[in-house]
N, C-alpha and C positions, 0 to 999 in steps of 0.2 A: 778453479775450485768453486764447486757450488755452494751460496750464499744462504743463510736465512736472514730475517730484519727482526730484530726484537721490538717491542712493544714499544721505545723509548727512538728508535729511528736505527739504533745500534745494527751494523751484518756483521755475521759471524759465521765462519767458516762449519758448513753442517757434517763436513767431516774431520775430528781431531788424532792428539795422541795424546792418551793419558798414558801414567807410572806408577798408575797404584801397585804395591806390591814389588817393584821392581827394585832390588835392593840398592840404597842411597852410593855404594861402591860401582856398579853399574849404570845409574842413572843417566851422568852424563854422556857415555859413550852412546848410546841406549838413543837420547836425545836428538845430541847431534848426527845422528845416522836418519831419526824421521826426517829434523830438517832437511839435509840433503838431500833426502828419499823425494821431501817438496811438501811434506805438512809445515803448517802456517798456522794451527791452534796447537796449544798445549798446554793440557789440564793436570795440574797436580790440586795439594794439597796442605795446610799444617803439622795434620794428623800422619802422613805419610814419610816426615822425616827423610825429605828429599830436594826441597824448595831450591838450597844450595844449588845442589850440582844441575837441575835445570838452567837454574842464573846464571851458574857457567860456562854450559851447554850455547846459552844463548846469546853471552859477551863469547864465545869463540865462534860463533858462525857468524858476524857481521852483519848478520842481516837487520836493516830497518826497523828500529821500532815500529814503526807505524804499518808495515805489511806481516805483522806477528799476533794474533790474538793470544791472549793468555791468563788462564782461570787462576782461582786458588782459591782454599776452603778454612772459614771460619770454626777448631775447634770449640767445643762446649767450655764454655766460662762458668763452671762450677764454682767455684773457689775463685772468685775477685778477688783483688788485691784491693781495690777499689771499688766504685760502682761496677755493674756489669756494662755498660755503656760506655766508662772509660774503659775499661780493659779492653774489651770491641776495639777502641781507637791505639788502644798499645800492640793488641794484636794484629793487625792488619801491617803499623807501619816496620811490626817484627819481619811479617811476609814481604813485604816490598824490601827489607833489609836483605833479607835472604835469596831473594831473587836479581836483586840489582838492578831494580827499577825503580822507576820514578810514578809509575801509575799503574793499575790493572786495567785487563777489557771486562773482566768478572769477576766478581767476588759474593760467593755462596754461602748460605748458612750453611753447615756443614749435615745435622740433624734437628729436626723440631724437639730439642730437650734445651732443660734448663732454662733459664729466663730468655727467651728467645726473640719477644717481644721488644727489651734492653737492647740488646744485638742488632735488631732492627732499626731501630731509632739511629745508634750510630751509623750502621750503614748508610740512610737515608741520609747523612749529612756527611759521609765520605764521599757519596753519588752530588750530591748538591755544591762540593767542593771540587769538583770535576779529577779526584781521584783514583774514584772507582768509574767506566767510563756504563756499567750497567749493574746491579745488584740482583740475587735471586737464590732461591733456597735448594737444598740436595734430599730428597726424602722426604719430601712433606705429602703425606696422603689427601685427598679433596676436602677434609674438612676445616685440616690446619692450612691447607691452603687457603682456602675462602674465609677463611677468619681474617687471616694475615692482610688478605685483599681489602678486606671490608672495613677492616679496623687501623687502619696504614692510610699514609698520606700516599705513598710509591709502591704501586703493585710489584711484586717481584715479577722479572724478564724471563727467569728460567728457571724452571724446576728437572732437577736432574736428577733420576731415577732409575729404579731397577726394568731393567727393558729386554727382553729376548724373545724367542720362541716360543718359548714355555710361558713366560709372564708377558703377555703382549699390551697390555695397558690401554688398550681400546677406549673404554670408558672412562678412565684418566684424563688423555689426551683429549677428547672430544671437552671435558669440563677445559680441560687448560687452554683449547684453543678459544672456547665463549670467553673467556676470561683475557686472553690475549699473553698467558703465558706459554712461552715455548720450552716443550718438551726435551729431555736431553737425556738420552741414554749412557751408563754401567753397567756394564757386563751384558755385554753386547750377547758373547758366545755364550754364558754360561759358564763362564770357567770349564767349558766340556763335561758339564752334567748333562742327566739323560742321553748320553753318547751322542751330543748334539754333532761332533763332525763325523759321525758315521749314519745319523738319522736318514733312514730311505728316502723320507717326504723331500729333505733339503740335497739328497744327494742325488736324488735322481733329477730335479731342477735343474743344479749343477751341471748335471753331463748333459741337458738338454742348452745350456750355454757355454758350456766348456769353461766355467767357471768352481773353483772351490765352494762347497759350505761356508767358508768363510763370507769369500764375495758374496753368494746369495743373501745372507744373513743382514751384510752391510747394508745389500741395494735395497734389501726389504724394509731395514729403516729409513736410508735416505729418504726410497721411495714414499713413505708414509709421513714424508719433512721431519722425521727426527734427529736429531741433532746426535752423533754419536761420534765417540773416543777409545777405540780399541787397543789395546797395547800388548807389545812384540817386542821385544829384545834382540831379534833376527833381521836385517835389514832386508831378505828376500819377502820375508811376511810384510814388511812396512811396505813394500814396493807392490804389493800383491793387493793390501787393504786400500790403498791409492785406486786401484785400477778397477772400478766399477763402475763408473759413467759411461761405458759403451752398449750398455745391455739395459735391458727395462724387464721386469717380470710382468708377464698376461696376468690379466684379470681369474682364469684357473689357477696357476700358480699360488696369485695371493691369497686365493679360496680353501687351496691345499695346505698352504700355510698358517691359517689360521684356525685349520684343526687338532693343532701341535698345543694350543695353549690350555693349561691346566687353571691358571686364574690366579695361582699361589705364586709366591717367594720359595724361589730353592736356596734361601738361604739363611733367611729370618722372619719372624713375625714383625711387620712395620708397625704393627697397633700395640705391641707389648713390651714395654718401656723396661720393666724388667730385664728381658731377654736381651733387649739391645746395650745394654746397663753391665751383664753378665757378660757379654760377649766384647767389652770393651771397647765399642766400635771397630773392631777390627774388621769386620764382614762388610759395614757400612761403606763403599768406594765413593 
């Protein structure tokens, strides 16, 4: 599997399997089927109400802690019990309860709301306590990004974001890479807006490598080093999302592709806190 290096020395596998959405009763099956497919990252979440059956997913495949990368995400600590800073520390060792481990390879702010600065700080001493083995935020636009950088002892390793066709994040990623944060794609496909697995542009690609829309989609972020997590419930799709390291898109291709992007969120306004507020993070992956 091909590797990225985070900013901290940290590699992490630049192809995953996330579970957003996949409901907590299918999870595990869901799981232990990418494992065996041969994913080695997997990204869940707090918010996702599925931490569990990952953790079990992943005490029944035996497999090595140490050849496993694996995320999980910092809900908004609105409502402390405490400081936001302790709760930061109560939540995380809830997620490592839930998963049945002993440490993460990442651990994400989940959204830039709420005291998130707080959040920081403890992560920064979850990271320094060897923990967490890298920290890094989901959602943060260039300017909350560059705060965080600037005003932080520990730059965050990875920003994970909204990334596809339509939203290609060019200008993003170019700030993230000056800065040394790596990029990491949600919703890789779209959830199949804009009729992304029937689009001409990706499908004619496609039969030009005898590959799915899907695969073109992948190789197009690999190809561009981002870090991405698609998820499938289907083991013939996990087997399929695997299989994209034989093929390279031409320099046409990626040109064809990148007149696919609109510039926008097909799914939220990320600058309007309101909306995101309203929508319960549920859209947020």
């Amino acid at each position: 599997m091909q590797t990225v290096t985070l900013n901290n020395g940290v590699t992490m596998p630049i192809l995953g399997f996330g579970v957003f959405q996949i409901p907590d009763d299918q999870t595990q099956a869901a799981v232990e089927a990418a494992l065996e497919a041969g994913y080695r990252h997997l990204d869940t979440a707090a918010s996702y109400g599925n931490e569990e059956a990952v953790g079990a997913a992943i005490a029944a495949s035996a497999i090595p802690r140490d050849e496993l990368f694996v995320t999980t995400k910092l809900w908004i600590q609105h409502a402390p019990t405490g400081s936001v800073e302790d709760d930061t520390l109560r939540a995380f060792d809830a997620s490592l309860r839930r998963l049945g481990l002993d440490h993460l390879d990442l651990y994400l702010i989940h959204q830039p709301l709420g005291d998130y600065y707080s959040e920081w700080r403890a992560m920064q001493k979850l990271y320094a306590e060897g923990r967490a083995r890298a920290i890094g935020v989901s959602n943060f636009h260039p300017d909350r990004l560059v705060d965080l950088i600037e005003h932080n002892e520990i730059p965050p390793a990875v920003n994970q974001i909204e990334t596809h066709p339509f939203h290609q994040r060019v200008a993003d990623q170019e700030l993230m890479t000056e800065r040394g944060v790596q990029i990491e794609s949600w919703g890789p496909f779209a959830e199949g807006r804009n009729n992304l697995f029937t689009d001409p542009v990706l499908t004619a690609i496609g039969n030009d490598h005898g590959k799915s829309v899907a695969q073109v989609v992948l190789r197009w972020l690999v190809q561009r080093g981002v870090v991405v997590i698609p998820k499938s419930v289907r083991p013939d799709r996990m087997a399929q999302n695997l299989d994209i390291f034989d093929f390279a898109l031409t320099d046409d291709q990626l040109k064809q592709i990148a007149t696919l992007d609109t510039g926008d969120s097909l799914f939220f306004d990320h600058r309007d806190p309101a909306m995101v507020s309203a929508l319960g993070g549920r859209r947020i992956d």
